[in-house]
C-alpha positions in Angstrom: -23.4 -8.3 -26.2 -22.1 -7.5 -22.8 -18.1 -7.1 -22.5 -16.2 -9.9 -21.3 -13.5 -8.7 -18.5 -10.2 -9.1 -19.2 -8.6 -11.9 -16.8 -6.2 -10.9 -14.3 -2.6 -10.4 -15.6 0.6 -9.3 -13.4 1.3 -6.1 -14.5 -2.3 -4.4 -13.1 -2.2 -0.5 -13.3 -4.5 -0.4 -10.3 -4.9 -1.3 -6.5 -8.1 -3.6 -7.5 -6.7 -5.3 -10.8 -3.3 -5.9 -7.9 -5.9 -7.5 -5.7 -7.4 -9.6 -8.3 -4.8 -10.7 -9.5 -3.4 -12.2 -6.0 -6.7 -13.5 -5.2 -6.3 -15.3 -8.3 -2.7 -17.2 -8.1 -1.1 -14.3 -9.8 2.0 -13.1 -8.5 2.6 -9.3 -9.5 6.4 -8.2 -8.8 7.6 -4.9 -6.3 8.4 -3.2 -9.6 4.4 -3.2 -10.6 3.4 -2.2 -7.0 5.6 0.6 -7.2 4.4 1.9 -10.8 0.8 1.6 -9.1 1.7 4.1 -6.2 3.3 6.3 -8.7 0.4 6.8 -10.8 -2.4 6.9 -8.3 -2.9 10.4 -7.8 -4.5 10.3 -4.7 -1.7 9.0 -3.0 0.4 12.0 -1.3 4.2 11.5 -1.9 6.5 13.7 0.7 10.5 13.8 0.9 12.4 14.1 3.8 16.1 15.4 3.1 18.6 14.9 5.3 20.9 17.8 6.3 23.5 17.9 3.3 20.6 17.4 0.6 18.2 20.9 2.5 21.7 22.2 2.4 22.0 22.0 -1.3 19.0 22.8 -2.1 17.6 25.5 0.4 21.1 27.3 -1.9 18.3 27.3 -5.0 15.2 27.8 -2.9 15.3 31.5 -3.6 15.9 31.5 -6.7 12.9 29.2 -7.7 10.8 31.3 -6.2 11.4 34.5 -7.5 11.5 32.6 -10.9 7.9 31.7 -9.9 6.5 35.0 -9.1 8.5 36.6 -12.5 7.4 33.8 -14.6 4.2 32.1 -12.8 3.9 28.7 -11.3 3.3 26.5 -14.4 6.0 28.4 -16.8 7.9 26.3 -19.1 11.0 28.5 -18.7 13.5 26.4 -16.6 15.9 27.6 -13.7 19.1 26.7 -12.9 18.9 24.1 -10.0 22.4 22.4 -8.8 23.9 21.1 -12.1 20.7 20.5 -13.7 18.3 22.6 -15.4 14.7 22.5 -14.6 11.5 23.9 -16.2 9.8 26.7 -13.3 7.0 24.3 -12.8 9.2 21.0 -12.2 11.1 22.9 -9.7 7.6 24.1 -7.9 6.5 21.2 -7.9 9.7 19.8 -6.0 10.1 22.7 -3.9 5.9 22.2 -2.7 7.0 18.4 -1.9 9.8 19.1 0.3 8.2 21.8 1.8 5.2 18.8 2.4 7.5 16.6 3.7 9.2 19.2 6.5 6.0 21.1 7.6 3.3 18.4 6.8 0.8 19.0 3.8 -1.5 20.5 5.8 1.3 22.9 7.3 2.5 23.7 3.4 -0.7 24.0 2.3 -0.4 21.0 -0.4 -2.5 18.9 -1.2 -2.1 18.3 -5.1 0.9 18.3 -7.7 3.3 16.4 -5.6 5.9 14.5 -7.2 6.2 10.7 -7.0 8.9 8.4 -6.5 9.8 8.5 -10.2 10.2 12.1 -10.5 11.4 12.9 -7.1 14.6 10.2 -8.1 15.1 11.8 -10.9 15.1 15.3 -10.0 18.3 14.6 -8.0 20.0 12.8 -9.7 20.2 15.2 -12.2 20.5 18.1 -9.9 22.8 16.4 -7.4 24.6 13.6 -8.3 27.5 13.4 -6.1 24.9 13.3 -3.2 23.0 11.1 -5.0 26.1 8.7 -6.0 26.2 7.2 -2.5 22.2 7.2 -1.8 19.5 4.9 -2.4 15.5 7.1 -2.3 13.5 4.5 -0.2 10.3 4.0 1.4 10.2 4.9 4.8 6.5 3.9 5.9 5.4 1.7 3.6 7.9 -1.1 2.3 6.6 -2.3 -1.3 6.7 -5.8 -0.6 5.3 -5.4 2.9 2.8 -3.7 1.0 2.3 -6.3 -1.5 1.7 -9.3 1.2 -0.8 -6.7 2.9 -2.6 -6.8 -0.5 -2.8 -10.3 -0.5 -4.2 -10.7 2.8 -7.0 -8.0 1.9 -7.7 -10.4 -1.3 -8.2 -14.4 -0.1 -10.6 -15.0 2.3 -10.5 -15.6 5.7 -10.5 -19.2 5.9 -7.4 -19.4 3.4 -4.9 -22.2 4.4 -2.3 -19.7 3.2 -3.3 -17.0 5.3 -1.2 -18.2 8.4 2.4 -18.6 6.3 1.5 -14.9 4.6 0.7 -13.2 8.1 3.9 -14.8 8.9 6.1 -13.2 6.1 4.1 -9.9 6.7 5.5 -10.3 10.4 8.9 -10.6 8.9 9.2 -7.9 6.7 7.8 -6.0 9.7 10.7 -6.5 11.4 13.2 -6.0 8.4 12.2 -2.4 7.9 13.0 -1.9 11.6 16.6 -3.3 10.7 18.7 0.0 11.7 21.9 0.6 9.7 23.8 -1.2 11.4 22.8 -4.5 9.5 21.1 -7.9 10.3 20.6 -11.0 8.7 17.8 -13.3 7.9 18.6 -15.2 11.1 18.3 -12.3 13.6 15.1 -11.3 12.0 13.5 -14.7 12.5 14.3 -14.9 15.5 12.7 -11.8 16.3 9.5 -13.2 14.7 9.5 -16.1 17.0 9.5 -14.1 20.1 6.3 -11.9 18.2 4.4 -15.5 17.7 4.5 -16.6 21.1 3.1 -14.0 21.6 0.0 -14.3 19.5 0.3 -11.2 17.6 -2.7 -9.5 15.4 -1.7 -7.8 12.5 -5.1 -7.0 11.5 -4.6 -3.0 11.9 -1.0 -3.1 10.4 -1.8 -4.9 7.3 -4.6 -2.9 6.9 -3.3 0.3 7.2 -1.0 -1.0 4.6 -3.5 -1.1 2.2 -5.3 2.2 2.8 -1.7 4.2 2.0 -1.1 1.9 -1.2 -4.9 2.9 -2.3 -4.9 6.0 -1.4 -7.0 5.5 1.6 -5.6 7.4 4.3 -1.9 8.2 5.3 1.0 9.3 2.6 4.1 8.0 1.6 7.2 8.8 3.1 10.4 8.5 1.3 14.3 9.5 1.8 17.4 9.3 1.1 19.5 6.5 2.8 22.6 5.0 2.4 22.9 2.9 -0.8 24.4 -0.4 1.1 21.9 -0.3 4.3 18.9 -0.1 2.1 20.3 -2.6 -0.3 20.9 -5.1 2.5 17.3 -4.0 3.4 15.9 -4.9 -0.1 17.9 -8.0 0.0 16.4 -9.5 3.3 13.0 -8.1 1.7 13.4 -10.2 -2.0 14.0 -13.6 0.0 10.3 -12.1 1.5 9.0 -12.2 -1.8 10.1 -15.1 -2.9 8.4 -17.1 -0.8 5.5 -14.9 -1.2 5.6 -15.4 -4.8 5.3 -19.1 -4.0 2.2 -19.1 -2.1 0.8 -16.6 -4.4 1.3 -19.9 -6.9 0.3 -22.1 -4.3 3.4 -24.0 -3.9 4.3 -24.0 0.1 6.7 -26.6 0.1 9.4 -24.0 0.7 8.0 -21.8 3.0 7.3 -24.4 5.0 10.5 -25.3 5.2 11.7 -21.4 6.0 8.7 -21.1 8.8 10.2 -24.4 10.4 10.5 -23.2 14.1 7.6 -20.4 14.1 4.7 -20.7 15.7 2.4 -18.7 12.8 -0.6 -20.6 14.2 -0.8 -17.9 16.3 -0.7 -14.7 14.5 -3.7 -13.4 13.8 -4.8 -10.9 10.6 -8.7 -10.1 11.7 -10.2 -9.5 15.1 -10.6 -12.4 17.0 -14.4 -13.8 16.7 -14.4 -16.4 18.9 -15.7 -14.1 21.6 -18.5 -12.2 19.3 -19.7 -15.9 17.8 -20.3 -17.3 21.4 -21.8 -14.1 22.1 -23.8 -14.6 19.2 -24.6 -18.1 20.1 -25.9 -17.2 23.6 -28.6 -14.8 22.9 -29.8 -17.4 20.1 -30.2 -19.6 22.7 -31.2 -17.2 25.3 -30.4 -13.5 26.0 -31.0 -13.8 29.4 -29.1 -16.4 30.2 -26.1 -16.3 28.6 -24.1 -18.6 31.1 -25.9 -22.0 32.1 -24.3 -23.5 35.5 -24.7 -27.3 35.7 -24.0 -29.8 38.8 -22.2 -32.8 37.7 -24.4 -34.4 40.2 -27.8 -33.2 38.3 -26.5 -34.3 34.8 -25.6 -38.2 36.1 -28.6 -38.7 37.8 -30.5 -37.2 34.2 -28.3 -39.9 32.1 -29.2 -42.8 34.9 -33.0 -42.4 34.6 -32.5 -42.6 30.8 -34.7 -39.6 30.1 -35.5 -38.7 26.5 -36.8 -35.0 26.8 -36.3 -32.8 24.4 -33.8 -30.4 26.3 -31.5 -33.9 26.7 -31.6 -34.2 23.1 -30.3 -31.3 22.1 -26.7 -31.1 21.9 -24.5 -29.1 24.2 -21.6 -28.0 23.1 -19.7 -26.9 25.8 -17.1 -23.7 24.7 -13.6 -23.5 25.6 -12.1 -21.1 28.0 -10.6 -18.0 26.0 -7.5 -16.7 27.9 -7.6 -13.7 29.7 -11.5 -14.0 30.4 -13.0 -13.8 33.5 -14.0 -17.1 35.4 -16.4 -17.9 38.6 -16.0 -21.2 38.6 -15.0 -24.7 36.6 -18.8 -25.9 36.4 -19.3 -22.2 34.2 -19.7 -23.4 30.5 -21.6 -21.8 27.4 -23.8 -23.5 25.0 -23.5 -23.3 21.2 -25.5 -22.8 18.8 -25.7 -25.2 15.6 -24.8 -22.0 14.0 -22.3 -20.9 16.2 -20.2 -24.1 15.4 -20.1 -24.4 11.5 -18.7 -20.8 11.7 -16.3 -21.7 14.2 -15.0 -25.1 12.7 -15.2 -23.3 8.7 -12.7 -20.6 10.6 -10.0 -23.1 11.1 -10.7 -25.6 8.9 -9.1 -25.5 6.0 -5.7 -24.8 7.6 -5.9 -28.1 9.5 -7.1 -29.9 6.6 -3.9 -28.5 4.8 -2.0 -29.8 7.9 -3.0 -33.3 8.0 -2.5 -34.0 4.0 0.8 -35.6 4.4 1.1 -39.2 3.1 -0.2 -41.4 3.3 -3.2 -39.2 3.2 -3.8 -36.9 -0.3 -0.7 -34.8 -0.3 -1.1 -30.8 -0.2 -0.3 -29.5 -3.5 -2.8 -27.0 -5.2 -4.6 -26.4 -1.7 -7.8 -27.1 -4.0 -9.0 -29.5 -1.4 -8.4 -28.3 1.9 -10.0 -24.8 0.7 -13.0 -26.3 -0.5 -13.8 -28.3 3.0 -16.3 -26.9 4.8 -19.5 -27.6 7.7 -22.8 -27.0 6.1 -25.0 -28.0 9.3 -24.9 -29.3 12.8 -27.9 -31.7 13.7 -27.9 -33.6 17.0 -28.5 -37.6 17.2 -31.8 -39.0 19.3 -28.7 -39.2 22.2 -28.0 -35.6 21.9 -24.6 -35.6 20.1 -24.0 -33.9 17.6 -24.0 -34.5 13.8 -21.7 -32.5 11.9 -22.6 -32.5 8.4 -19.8 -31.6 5.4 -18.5 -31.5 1.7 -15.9 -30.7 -0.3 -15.2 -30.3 -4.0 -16.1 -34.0 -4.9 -15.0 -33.5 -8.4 -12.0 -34.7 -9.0 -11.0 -35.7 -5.2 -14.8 -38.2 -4.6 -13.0 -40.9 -7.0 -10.2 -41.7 -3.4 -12.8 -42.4 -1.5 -12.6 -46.3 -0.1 -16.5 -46.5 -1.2 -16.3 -44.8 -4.7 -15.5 -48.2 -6.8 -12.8 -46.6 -8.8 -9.5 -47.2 -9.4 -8.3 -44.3 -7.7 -10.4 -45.7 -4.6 -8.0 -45.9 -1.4 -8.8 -46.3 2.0 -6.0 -44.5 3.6 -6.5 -41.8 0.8 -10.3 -41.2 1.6 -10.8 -37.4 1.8 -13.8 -38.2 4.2 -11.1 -40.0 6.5 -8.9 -36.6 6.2 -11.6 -34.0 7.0 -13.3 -36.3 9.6 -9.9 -36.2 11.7 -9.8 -32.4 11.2 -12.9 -31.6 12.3 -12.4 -33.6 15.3 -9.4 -31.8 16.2 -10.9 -28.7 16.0 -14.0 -29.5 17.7 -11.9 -31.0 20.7 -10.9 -27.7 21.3 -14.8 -26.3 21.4 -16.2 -28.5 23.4 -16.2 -32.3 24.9 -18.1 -35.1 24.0 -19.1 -37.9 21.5 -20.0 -36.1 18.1 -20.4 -38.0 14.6 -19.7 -36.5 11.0 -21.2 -36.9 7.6 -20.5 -36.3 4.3 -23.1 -34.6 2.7 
């Protein structure tokens, strides 16, 4: 009998069971990310101690090393260290961290054995606690709940309505770990944001590298020492992060869409932009050799006045939008798209504009069930050339609203055909002009 897999919980032990479980609608808290880091030992955890912790314990550094040479590396014997007392291979082990974290593994020559977070923090508070009293050990490179958003984004797909409002918050805590000590509040770092969305930020590479240090990937983890009330303010501005993360997690935006008021998140961007590789794409379906088809006006009247019905005039030309920043002979310049060129393009942005029409009194926005299951499945063109942009959706339970379904549920102004109709329309004005029809399929 094969074995059933156990379903997703939110206390995963792993970077993939903390991906699946996000994917899934289940929040997992900072606490669990941290345990994760802790016990992946791939993951290379260095300290950097600021002058009165080297200070303190550079005063012991001689004497764990003779101990080691007397006694060998993995003795169970302990050594005095500060006010605490430390078996010989806890103390190497600390003393090979630091030495990682001031010289660089390479430099030290470390690759292995390194303490963690957990045993790092422990270590000094036991050997130094009047250092420690007024000192919070922190992440310096990788915030946990930056780094818990960054896992989300890895998990749900691309065409998640969710994605925007996450990118968002992961722009956010961005800016929050850049907080220096001498404070912000939630406001300063908004506005911040607001400036970076205007902007039209991608976060693809930051999220991403994110990722790769909380896997193991690539990179290490920094941590040090900082002042207990800077990095508490820190965490604070971080939690209200996380709360709101939690929510879309659950899928329940109704706050964060209240918090993003003012943002332009449209515009942030977590992948590479594919506009330009689709049309790309699209014009060497068409025709590798001519990628860019100039038409005169004049030609293209006189073709619709004599009423011809060739098989070129039937096809339909969808003309693409300019993208900024690309170079531009003339206004007649225009690129033809392929059938298959536009169901990838309108599926990009889809279900975020479905999401953003369902306010009443349309289907209100609640699970997100329906605006993620919308999606093109062909483009056909008419006898007149326009095209026919053929669609579904998860018909079970949302088919009973439409106006035609003869159930009591069935609502004209709560037809899910009427809502995805007018979102593919808004998208496609921005691809290309013209007459175009839709269908559900």
């Amino acid at each position: 009998m094969a074995k059933i897999p156990n379903p997703p919980t939110n206390r995963p032990t792993e970077f993939d069971g903390l991906a699946e479980a996000l994917s899934k609608g289940v929040f997992v808290k900072s606490k669990i990310v941290r345990r994760i880091i802790d016990k992946n030992k791939e993951i290379v955890q260095i300290i950097k101690l600021n002058e009165d912790y080297e200070n303190e314990f550079n005063k012991f550094k001689k004497d764990i090393e003779e101990a080691i040479k007397r006694e060998g590396p993995n003795s169970k014997k302990t050594v005095q260290v500060g006010e605490g007392r430390f078996q010989i291979a806890t103390a190497r082990r600390m003393l090979d961290t630091i030495n990682a974290g001031n010289e660089g593994v390479e430099s030290a020559g470390v690759t292995q054995n390194l303490a963690n977070f957990r045993q790092i923090n422990r270590f000094f508070r036991k050997a130094f606690p009047a250092l420690v009293k007024n000192h919070e050990l922190g992440h310096q490179n990788i915030g946990i709940v930056k780094g818990l958003v960054a896992t989300g984004l890895s998990a749900i797909p691309l065409n998640d309505p969710r994605r925007k409002k996450m990118l968002a918050l992961y722009a956010i805590l961005q800016e929050i770990d850049k907080v220096n000590p001498e404070g912000a509040n939630m406001i300063d770092v908004v506005d911040k944001v607001k400036k970076i969305a205007s902007r039209g930020r991608n976060f693809k590479t930051d999220w991403e590298k994110d990722v790769s240090i909380i896997k193991g990937a690539s990179g290490r983890v920094e941590l040090e020492y900082e002042d207990m009330d800077f990095n508490q303010e820190k965490g604070y501005l971080a939690s209200i992060i996380g709360t709101y993360f939690k929510e879309l997690i659950e899928q329940e935006s109704k706050n964060v869409d209240a918090f993003l008021a003012g943002i332009e998140y449209e515009n942030f961007r977590g992948s590479t932009a594919i506009v330009d590789d689709i049309l790309d794409l699209a014009a060497d379906t068409i025709d590798p050799k001519k990628k860019f088809k100039t038409r005169r006006t004049r030609r293209t009247k006189k073709n619709k006045t004599r009423g011809s019905t060739s098989s070129k005039i039937r096809k339909a030309k969808l003309t693409a939008p300019v993208i900024p920043g690309s170079p531009r002979s003339n206004t007649n310049q225009r690129r033809d798209l392929s059938p298959l060129a536009l169901v990838t393009l309108i599926n990009n942005k889809l279900p975020d504009v479905v999401a953003k029409q369902m306010v009443p009194p349309r289907l209100q926005l609640r699970t997100g069930r329906l605006a993620q299951s919308a999606r093109v499945i062909d483009v056909q063109a008419t006898s007149q050339g326009f095209p026919s942009i053929g669609y579904t959706y998860d018909k079970d339970p949302y088919q009973v609203f439409e106006a035609s379904s003869g159930t009591r549920f069935s609502d004209r102004e709560r037809d899910p055909r009427t809502l995805i109709d007018a979102s593919i329309r808004e998208i496609a004005a921005t691809l290309f002009t013209g007459r175009l029809f839709t269908r559900r399929i």
